[in-house]
N, C-alpha and C positions, 0 to 999 in steps of 0.2 A: 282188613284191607289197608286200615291207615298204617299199620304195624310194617308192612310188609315193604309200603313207599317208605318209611323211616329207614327201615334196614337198609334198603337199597339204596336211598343214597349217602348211610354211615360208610359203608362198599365202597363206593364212588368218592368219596371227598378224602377218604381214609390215603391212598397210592396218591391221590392228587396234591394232598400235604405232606407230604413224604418228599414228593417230588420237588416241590417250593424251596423245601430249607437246604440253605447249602448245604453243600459236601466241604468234608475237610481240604481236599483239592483244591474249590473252588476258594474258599475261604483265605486260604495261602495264598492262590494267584492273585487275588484282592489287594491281600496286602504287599507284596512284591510288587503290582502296580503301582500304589500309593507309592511303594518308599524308591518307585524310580522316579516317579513324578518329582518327590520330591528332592531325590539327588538333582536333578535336571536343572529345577529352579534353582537349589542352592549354585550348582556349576556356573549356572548366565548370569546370577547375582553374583558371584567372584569374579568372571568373565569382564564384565561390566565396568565392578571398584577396578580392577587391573588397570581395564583401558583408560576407564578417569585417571591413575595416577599416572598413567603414560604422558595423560596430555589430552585424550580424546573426548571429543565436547559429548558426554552422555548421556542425555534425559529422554524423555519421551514427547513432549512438545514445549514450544516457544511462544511467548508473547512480547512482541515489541513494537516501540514507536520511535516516528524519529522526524528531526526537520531536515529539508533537502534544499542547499541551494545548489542553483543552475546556472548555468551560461545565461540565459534568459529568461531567469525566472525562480520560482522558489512553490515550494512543499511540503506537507504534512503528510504522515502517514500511518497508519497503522499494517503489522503483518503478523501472519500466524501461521508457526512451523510446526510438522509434524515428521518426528522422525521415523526414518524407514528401516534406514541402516547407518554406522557409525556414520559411515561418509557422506551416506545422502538423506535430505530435507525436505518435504514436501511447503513451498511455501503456499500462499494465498495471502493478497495484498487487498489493501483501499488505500489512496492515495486523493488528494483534494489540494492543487496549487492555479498557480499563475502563469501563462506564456506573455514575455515583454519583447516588444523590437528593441534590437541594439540601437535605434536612433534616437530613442526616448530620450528625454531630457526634461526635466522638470524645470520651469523657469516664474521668475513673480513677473507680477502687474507692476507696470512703473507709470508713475506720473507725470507731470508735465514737467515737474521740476527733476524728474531723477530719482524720486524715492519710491520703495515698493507699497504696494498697499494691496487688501485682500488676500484670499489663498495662492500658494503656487499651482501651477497646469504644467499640461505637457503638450505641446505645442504642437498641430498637426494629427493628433491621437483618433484616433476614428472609433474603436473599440477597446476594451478588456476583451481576455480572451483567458478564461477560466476554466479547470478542467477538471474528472471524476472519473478515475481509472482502476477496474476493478481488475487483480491481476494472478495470475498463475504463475508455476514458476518451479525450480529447485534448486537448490544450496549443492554445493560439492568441496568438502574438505580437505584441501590441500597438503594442511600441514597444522598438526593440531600443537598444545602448548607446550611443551616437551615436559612442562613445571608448571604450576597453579598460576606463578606469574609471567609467565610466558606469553607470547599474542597466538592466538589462532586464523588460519590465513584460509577462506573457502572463497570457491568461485560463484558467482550469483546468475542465473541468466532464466531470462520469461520472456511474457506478455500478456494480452490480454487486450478490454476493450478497452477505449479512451471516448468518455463523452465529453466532448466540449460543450461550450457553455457562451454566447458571444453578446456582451454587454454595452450598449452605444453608451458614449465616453461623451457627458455633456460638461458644458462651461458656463460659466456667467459673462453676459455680454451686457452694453449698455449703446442702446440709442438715440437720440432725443432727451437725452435723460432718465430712460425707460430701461430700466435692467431686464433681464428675461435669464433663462435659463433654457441652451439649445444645443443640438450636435447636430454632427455633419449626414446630410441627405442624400446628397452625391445626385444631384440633381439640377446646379450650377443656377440655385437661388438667390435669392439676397439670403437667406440663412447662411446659404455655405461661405459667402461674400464675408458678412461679420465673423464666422467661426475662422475663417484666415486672415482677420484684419486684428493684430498683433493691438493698435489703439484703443480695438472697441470692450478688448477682452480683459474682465476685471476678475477672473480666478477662476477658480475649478468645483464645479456645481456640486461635490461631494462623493465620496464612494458608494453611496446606497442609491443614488440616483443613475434611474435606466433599468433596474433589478426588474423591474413588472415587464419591458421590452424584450427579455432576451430569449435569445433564439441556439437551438439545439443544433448542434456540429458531432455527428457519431464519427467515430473515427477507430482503430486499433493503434498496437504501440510493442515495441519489442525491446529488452534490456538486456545490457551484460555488466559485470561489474566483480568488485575485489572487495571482500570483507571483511576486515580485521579486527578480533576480538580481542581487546587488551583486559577484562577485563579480571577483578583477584581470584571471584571464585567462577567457579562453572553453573551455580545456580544463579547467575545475575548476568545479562548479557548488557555490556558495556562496549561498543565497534562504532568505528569509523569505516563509510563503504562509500568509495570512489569507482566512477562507472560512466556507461555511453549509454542514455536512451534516444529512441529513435519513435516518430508520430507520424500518422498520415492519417487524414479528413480527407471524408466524402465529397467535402466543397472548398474552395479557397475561402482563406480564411484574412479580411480586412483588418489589418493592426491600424497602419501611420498612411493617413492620403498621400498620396503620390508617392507609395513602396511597393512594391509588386508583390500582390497576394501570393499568396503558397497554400498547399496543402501538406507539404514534407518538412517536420522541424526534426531537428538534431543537436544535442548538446549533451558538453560533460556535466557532470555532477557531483556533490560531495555531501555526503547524509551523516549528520550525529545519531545514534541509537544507541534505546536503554530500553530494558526489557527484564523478564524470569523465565526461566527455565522449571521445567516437574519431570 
């Protein structure tokens, strides 16, 4: 009996292994796949070197940083590009800066005789207005470097959220001879009294002071902008990118007493960046 299950499945695995091994057919199609595979790659790898020596910015993603300053204000940032196609970029941003009233003015404490003493303030300032904007976006390549040292010219345009960030803006005041450290309440105190009496105020209570008070402003934000890449090789990205962003908050947002809140800012800008390419 045991004999007879052996044989029968020597029977049975016998055609089944037969069937497994390729055929010479098969064998060939195998290799004629591979070897178009790998014409292919070879072709998009010369494809590629070509367009790099035309000028065309071509890796595969970007990493860069850059400072930004504003019409009112100023920025840090980091971004990271991923390319789609020669001409177009997938960005993703983070951005971490400042929004200022154009009426700002920093000014010192003066004495009785004329001379300054303590820190300088800014006079009327109600808050900081700080901001954390995380952003979408894509690149579009205009006109790439014709030469290695040629500039490349792409158009930039997104958006994305914008958190604000709103920090009460205190001062050093003195009364009686009693220093303190106060901001504005908007509640028409003797606080607010000293904080607008130019005599009482002997400097500016610090930049870290208020951080524990501040209060969250969500808001979105949309860009456009022109980015030009001067830089030697195509694996280092070296640009200057001038542009228009635009902000809007959920709530009006207090800079300088007696300025009319807003929720809509807008300004130019002009961003240094340096970065790698892969």
């Amino acid at each position: 009996m045991n004999r007879f299950i052996l044989h029968s499945l020597v029977l049975i695995a016998f055609p089944l292994s037969m069937l497994a091994q390729p055929t010479p057919a098969t064998k060939a199609s195998d290799k004629k796949s591979k070897a178009e595979k790998k014409a292919q790659k070879k072709e998009l790898v010369n494809k590629l070197l070509k367009q790099e020596e035309e000028g065309a910015l071509v890796y595969q993603k970007q990493n860069l940083f850059g400072f930004k300053l504003a019409t009112d204000g100023w920025a840090v940032f980091y971004e990271k590009g991923l390319m789609k196609t020669v001409e177009k970029t997938t960005l993703f941003s983070v951005e971490i800066g400042e929004r200022k009233s154009n009426r700002e003015q920093k000014v010192a404490s003066l004495d009785q005789n004329g001379f300054s003493f303590g820190t300088s303030f800014v006079y009327g300032k109600q808050n900081n207005f700080y901001f954390l904007k995380l952003g979408v976006g894509q690149s579009m390549l205009l006109g790439g470097k014709g030469n290695k040292n040629g500039v490349a010219v792409s158009a930039i345009y997104g958006g994305g959220l914008s958190i604000g960030l709103l920090k009460p803006y205190y001062i050093k005041v003195t009364e009686n001879s009693v220093q303190s450290e106060i901001r504005y309440l908007d509640n028409k105190s003797r606080n607010d009294t000293l904080f607008l009496t130019p005599a009482a105020i002997t400097g500016g209570a610090g930049v870290f002071k208020g951080f524990g008070e501040m209060k969250i402003r969500p808001g979105v934000f949309v860009k456009t902008a022109l980015r030009f890449d001067y830089g030697k090789y195509n694996e280092l990205v070296s640009s200057i990118e001038a542009g228009i962003n635009a902000e809007y908050y959920a709530s009006k947002i207090p800079l300088m007493i007696d300025n009319k809140q807003r929720r809509f800012f807008i300004q130019a800008y002009v961003a240094l960046e340096f970065g790698k390419r892969k």
